[in-house]
C-alpha positions in Angstrom: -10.4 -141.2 97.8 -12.0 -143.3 100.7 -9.1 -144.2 103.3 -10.6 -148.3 103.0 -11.6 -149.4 100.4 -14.5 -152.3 100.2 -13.4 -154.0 96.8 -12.7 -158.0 97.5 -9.6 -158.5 98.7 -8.0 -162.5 98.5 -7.9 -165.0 100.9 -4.4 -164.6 101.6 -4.5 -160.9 101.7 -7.4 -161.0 104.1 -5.5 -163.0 106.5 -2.7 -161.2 106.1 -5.0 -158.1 107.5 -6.5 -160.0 110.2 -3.5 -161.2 111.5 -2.0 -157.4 111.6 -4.6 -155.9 113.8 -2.1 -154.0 116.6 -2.3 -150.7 117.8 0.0 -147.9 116.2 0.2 -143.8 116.3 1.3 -140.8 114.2 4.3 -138.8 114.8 4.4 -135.9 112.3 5.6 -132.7 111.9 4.6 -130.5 108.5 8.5 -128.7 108.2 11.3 -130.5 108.6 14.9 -129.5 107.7 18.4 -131.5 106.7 16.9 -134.9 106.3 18.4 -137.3 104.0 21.2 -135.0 103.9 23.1 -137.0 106.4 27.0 -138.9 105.0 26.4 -142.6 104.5 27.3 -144.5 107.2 30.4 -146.2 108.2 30.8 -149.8 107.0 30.8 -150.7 110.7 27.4 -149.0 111.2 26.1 -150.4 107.9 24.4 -153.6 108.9 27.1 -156.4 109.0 24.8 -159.7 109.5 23.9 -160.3 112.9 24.7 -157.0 113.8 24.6 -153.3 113.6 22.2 -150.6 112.4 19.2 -150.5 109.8 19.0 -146.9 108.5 15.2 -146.6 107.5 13.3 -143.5 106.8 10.0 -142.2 108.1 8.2 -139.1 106.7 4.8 -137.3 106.7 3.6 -138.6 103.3 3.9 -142.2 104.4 2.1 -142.5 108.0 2.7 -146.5 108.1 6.0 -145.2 108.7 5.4 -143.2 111.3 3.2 -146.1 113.1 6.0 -148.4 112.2 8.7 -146.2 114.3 6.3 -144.8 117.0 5.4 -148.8 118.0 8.9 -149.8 118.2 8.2 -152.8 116.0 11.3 -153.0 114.0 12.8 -152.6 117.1 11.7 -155.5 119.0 11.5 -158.3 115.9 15.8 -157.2 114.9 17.0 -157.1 118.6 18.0 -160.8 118.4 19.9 -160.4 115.3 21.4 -157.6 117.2 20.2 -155.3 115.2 19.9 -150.8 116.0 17.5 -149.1 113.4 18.0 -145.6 112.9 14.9 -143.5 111.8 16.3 -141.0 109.4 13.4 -138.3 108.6 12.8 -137.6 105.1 11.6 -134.0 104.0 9.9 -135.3 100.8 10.5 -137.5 97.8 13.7 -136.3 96.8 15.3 -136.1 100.5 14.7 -139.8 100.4 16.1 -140.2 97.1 19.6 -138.5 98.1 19.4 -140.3 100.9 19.0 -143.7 99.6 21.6 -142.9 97.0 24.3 -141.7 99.1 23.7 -144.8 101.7 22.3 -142.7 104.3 19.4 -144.9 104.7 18.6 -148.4 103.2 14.5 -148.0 103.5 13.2 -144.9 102.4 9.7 -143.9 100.9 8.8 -141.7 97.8 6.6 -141.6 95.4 6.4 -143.5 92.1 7.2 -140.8 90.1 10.1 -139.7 92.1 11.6 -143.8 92.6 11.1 -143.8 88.7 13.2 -140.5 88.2 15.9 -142.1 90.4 16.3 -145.6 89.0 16.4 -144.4 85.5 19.1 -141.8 86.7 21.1 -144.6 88.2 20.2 -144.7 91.8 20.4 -148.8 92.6 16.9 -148.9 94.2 14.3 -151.6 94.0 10.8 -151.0 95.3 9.4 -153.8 97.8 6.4 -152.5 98.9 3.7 -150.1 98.1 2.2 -147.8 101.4 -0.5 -145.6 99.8 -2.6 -144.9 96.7 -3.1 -141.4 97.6 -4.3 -137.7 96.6 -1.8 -136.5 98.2 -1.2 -133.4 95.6 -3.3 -130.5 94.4 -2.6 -126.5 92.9 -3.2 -124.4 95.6 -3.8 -120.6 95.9 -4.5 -117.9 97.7 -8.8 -117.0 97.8 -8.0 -113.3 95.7 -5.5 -114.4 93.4 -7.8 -114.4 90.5 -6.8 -118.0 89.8 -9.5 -120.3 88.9 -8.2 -122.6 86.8 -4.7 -124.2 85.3 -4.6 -122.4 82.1 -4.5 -118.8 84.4 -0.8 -119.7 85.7 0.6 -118.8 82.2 3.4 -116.1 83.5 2.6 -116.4 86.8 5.5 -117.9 89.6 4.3 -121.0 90.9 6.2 -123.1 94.1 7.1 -126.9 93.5 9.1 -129.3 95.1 11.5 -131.1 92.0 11.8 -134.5 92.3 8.4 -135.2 94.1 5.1 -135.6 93.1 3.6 -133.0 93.3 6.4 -131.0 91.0 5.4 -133.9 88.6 1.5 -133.4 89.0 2.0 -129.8 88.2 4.0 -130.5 84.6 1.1 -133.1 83.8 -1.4 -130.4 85.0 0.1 -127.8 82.6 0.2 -130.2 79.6 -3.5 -131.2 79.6 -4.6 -127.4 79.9 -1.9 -126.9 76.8 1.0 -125.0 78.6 4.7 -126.1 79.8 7.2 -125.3 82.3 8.2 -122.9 80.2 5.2 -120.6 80.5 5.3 -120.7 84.4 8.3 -119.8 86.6 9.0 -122.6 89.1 10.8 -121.5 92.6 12.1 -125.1 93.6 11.2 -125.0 97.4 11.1 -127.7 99.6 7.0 -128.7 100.7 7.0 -126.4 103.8 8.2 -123.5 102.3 6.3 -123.5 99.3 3.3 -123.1 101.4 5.1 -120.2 103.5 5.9 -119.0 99.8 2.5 -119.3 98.9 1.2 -117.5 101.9 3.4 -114.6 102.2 2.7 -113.9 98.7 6.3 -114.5 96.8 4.5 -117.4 94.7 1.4 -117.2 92.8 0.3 -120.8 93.5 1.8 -123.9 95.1 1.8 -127.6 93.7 1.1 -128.6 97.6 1.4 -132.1 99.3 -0.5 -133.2 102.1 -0.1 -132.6 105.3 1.3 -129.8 105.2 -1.5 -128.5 102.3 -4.4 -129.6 104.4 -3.3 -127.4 107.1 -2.9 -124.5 104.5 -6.3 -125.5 103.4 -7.9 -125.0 106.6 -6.3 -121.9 107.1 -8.1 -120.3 103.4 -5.7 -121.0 101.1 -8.3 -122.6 98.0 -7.7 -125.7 95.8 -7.9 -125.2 92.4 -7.1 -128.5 90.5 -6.8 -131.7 91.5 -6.7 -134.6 90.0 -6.2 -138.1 91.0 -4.7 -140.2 88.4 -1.8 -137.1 88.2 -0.6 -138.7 91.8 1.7 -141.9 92.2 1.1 -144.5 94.3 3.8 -144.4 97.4 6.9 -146.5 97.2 8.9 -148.1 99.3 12.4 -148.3 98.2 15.0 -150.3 99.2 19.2 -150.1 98.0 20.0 -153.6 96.1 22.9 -154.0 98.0 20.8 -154.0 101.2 18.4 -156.5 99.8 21.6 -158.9 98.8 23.3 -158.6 102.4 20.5 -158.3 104.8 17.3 -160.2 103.4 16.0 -160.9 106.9 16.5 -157.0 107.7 14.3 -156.3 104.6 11.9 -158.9 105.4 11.1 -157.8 109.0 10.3 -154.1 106.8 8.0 -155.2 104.7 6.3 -157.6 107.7 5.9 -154.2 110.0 4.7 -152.0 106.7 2.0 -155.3 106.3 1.3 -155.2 110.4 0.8 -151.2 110.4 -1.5 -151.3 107.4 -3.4 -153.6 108.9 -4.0 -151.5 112.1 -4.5 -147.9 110.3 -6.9 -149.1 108.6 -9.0 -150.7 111.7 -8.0 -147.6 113.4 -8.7 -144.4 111.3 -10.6 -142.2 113.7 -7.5 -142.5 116.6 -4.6 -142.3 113.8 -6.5 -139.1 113.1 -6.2 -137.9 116.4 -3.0 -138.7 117.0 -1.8 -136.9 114.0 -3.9 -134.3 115.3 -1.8 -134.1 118.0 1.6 -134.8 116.9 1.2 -132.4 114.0 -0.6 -129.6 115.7 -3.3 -129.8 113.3 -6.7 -129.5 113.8 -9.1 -132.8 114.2 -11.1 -132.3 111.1 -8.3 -131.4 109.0 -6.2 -134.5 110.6 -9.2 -136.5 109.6 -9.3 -135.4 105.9 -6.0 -136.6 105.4 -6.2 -140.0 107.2 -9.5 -140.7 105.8 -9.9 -139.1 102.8 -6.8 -138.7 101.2 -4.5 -141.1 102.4 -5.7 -144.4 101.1 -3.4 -146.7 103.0 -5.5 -149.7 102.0 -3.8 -150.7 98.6 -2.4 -153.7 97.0 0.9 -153.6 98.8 2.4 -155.6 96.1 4.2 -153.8 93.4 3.0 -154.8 89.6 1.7 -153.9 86.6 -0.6 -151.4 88.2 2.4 -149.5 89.0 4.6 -150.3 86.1 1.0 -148.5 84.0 1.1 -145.1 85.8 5.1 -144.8 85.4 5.3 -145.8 81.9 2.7 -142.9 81.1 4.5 -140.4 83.1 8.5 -141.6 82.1 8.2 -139.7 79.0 7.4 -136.4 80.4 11.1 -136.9 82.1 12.9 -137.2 78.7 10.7 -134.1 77.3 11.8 -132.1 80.4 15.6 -133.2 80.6 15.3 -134.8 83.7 16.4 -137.9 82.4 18.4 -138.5 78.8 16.9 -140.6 77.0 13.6 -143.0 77.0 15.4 -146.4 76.7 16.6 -145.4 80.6 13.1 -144.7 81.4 12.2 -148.2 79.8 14.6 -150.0 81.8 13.9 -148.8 85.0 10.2 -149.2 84.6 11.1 -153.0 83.6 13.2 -153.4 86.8 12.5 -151.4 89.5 9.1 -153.4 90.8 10.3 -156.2 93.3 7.2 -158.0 94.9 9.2 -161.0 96.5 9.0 -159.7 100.3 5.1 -159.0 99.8 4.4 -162.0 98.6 6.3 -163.7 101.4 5.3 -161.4 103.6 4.1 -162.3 107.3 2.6 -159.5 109.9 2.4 -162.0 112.8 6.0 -162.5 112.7 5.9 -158.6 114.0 5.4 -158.6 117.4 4.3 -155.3 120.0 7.2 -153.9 121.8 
């Protein structure tokens, strides 16, 4: 999917981009261990108002994150409320999801899918912004495997990430070709090693995510299904209980997201390069996932766009016993979505470090 996209944006939304225009740069790394597994912090260290520390997240799936914390922006617009932010990295969608429900962080990014799986479990999460409509999942295999297609990983061992998209892409992928989890055995590895799986041979196939499967791509590892509509949009999740206490906190968030957007997308060719750099990848395969793949320029608000893709997915959770019952799936759905910092949402308040 094209990393701009030309349909007509509003008024408001194009000011919003013109305003945000401010340089930015990737820092990423494609394995990552322990993040999000850190204790929640100490009520002094929590964020009293006026004072003390914003835990927020930054991963490889979400690089207006990684702009975000590389430019210092948070930084610079919460030193007058006295304010430290603390860049927790997340490993994938479900690091951030322990993290955000053990208090680790306050901010931390997922996918739909996996923000869906946590609210109707009980984690007190509302999602205030939305980073990326991306492909940011595909099967992958090795060239010789002999696999072509979905219906040839009946009894064959396939690597997945639970909790994240692309373990969720993988159950939608064997429905429509008429199999199950059942007639696949899933080794739950986290992103990194399932590509390390994949390529020393202990897996048949990997349900990758990008970065890291770009880089595995590059290196001859082949592709086999994709399919766009099978991947969430990316959330941005906040805790309730940080939205009630520190409002300003969450404001100045969504105002850098809003300001880093803005500059990614006037930007692609150098935020390629600089993930080239940070993440020891290769230019072209840098640029594939900036410009191809990542399709930071979305409708940052969350609505019924959203609400669509996880009520078709929620009831794959109840069939797999991920979560008890559909009513819990319903609720979330119908609460989850908070658009009220987008909305009031401001990228000139952000200012460069």
């Amino acid at each position: 999917m094209p990393f701009a996209r030309t349909a007509t944006r509003t008024t408001t939304r194009r000011s919003l981009l013109t305003a945000a225009a401010v340089s930015a740069a990737l820092v990423l790394t494609g394995c990552v261990a322990g993040e999000g597994s850190g204790k929640p912090a100490a009520a002094g260290t929590a964020g009293a108002a006026g004072g003390a520390t914003l835990n927020i997240d930054f991963a490889t799936y979400n690089p207006l994150s990684l702009v975000i914390k590389k430019k210092g922006w948070l930084e610079t617009a919460l030193k007058d409320q006295g304010v430290t932010v603390n860049w927790v990295q997340s490993a994938g969608s479900n690091k951030a999801n322990e993290a955000l429900r053990s208090g680790a962080v306050d901010v931390g990014s997922t996918a739909g899918s996996a923000a869906l799986l946590a609210k109707a479990n009980g984690s007190p999460i509302k999602t205030i912004d939305i980073f990326s409509q991306p492909e940011w999942a595909a099967l992958v295999t090795k060239p010789d495997s002999g696999i072509t297609k979905v219906a040839d990983l009946k009894g064959k061992s396939v690597a997945a990430t639970k909790g994240t998209d692309p373990y969720f892409f993988l159950l939608q992928s064997l429905s429509e070709a008429g199999l199950s989890a059942k007639d696949v055995t899933v080794q739950n590895l986290q992103h990194a090693d399932g590509r390390t799986a994949l390529e020393n041979g202990s897996v048949d196939a990997w349900s990758g995510l990008d970065p890291i499967m770009a880089g595995a791509e590059q290196k001859g590892a082949k592709l086999f299904y994709r399919n766009l509509s099978f991947n969430t949009y990316g959330f941005l999740n906040a805790t309730e209980s940080f939205l009630k206490d520190k409002p300003a906190q969450a404001q100045a968030v969504v105002n850098a997201y809003e300001k880093a957007r803005a500059w990614a997308a006037a930007n692609p060719d150098e935020t390629a390069r600089i993930l080239a750099d940070a993440a020891g990848l290769d230019l072209a395969v840098a640029k594939t996932v900036v410009l191809q793949r990542s399709n930071l320029d979305v409708d940052p608000a969350p609505g019924e766009a959203q609400r669509k893709v996880l009520a078709k997915i929620g009831p794959s959770f109840v069939e797999t016993g991920d979560v008890a019952s559909q009513k819990q799936i319903d609720d979330a759905v119908a609460s989850l979505l908070d658009d009220s910092l987008v909305k009031k949402a401001d990228a000139s308040a952000i200012k460069d470090s």
